[in-house]
C-alpha positions in Angstrom: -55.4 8.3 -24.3 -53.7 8.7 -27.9 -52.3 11.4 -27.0 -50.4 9.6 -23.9 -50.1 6.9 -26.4 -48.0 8.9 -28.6 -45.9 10.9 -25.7 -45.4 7.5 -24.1 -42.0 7.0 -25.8 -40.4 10.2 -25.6 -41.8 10.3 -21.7 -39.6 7.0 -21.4 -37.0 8.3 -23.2 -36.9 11.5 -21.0 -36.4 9.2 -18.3 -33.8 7.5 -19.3 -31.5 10.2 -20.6 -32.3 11.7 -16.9 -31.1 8.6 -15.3 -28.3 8.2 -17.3 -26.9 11.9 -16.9 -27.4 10.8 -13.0 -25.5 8.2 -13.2 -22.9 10.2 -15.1 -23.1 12.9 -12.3 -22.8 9.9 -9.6 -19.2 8.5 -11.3 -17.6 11.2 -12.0 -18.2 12.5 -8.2 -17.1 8.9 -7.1 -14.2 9.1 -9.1 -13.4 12.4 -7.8 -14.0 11.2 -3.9 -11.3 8.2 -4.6 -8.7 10.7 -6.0 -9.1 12.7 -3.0 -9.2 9.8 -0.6 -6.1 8.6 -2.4 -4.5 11.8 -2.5 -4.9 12.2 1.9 -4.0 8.4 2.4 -0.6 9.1 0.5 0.1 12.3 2.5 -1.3 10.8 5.7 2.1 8.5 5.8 4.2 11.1 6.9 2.2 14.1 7.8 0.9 12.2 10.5 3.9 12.5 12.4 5.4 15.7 11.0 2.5 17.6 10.5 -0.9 16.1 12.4 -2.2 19.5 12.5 -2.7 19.9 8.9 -3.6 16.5 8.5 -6.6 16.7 10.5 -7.7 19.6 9.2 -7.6 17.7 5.6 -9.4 14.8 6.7 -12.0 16.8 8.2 -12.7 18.5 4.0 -12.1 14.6 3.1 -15.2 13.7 5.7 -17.6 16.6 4.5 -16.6 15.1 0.9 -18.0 11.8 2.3 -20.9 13.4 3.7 -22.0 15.3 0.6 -21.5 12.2 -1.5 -23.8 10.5 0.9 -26.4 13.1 0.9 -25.9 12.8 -3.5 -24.7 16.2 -3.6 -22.6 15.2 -6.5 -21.9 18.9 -7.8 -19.9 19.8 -4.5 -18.1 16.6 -4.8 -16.6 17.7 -8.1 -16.3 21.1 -7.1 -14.7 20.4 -3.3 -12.6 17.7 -4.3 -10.2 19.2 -6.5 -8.9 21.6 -3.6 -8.4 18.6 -1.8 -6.3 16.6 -4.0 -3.9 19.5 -4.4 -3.8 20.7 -0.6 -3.0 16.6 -0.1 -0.4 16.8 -2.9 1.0 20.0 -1.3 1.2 18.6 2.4 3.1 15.1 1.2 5.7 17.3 -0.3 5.5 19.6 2.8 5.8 16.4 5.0 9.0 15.0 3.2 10.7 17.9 3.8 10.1 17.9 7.3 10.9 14.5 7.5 14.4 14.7 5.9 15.3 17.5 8.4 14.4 15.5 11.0 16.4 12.8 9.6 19.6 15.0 8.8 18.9 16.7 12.8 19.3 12.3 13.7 22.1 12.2 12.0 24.0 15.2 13.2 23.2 14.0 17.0 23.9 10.8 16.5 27.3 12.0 14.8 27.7 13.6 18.2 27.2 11.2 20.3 29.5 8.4 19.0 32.1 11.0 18.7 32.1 11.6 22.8 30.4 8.7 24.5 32.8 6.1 23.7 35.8 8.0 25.2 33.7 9.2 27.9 32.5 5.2 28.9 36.5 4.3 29.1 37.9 7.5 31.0 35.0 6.5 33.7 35.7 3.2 33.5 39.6 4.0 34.1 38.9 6.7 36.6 36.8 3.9 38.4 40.0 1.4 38.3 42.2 3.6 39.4 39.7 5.0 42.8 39.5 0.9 43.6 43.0 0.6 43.7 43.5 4.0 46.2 43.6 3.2 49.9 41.3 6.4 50.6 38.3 7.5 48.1 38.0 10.8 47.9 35.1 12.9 49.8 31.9 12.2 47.7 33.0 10.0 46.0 30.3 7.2 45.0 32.4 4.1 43.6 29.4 1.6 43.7 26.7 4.4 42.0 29.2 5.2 39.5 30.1 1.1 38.8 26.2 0.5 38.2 25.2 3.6 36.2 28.6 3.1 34.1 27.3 -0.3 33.4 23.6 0.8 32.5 25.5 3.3 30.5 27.6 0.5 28.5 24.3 -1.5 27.7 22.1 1.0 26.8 24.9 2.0 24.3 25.1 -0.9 22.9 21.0 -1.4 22.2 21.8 2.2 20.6 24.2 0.8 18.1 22.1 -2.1 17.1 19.4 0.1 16.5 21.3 2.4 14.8 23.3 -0.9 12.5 19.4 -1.8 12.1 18.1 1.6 10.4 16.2 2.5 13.5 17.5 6.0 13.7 15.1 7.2 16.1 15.5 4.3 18.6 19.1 4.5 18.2 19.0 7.8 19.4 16.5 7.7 21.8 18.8 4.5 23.4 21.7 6.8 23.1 20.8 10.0 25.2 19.7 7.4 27.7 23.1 6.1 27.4 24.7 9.3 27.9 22.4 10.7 31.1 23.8 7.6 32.5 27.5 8.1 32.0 27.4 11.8 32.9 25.7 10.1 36.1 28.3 7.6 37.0 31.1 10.7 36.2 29.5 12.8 38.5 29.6 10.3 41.1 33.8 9.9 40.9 33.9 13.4 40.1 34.9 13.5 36.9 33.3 16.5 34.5 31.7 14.8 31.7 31.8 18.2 29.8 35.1 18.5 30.0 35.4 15.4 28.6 33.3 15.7 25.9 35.2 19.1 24.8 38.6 16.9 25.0 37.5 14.7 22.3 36.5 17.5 19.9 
């Protein structure tokens, strides 16, 4: 009994240096789990769209990260977390890029577009004036098609330049292929080539 007596306070002071360096071991692994969360929730905001691939594949490491912080396997936080963080950091960058070629690719379409719809819209919309005013339509000629697709065309190009006056790039162009598989409809149905058209305005 003395002899517990006397080891009594180191045995308590064993103990509490071990739960200490425990709790040590616990904070740095949380720490290093909230960098890495951090570090895939920042990439996340654009890879999901340009690269949802790679993204997956990181949020699957993110999830074992979870698991072995669960299961108080703090030494593969530390060691699996790092990797994470910089493959995170490596995708975001990875992702911008992508995204500002995608952007510039909007822009360049776009830039097309407007160029050749415009004039396309009015040489319909005189072609159409002109067949009303003829005593005999031409052979497969579809006046009333081409009136109602021409019209379609007209509105859905102007939702395309709201969009695009709005910062909704991809809308705006969205709105504006619609607009222009509508007019090369309504040319086709007065017989007018649409490409030849477009190739004019150039």
């Amino acid at each position: 009994m003395k002899l517990f007596a006397r080891l009594a306070p180191y045995m308590l002071l064993a103990t509490l240096v071990f739960v200490a360096a425990c709790s040590n071991q616990r904070d740095i692994a949380e720490r290093s789990l909230n960098s890495a969360e951090n570090a895939v929730t920042a990439a996340a905001a654009d890879a999901h769209k340009y690269l949802p691939d790679q993204l997956a594949l990181l949020e699957r490491r993110l999830s074992d990260l979870n698991g072995s912080f669960e299961l108080r396997d703090y030494a593969a936080v530390r060691r699996d977390a790092p990797p994470v963080v910089a493959d995170a950091k490596r995708l975001a960058h990875d992702a911008a890029e992508r995204k500002q070629q995608a952007a510039k690719a909007l822009d360049a379409h776009w830039s097309d577009i407007a160029s050749s719809l415009p004039d396309l819209l009015d040489r319909i919309e005189l072609r159409i004036d002109a067949l009303n005013k003829t005593s005999h339509v031409p052979k497969g000629v579809e006046l009333a098609a081409a009136r109602s697709a021409v019209n379609e065309a007209n509105a859905i190009w102007q939702k395309a330049q709201i969009a695009f006056a709005t910062g909704q790039m991809d809308e705006a162009v969205s709105e504006a292929d619609q607009g222009s598989a509508k007019a090369e409809a309504a040319a086709t149905a007065i017989d007018l080539n649409p490409r030849a058209v477009a190739s004019a305005t150039r």
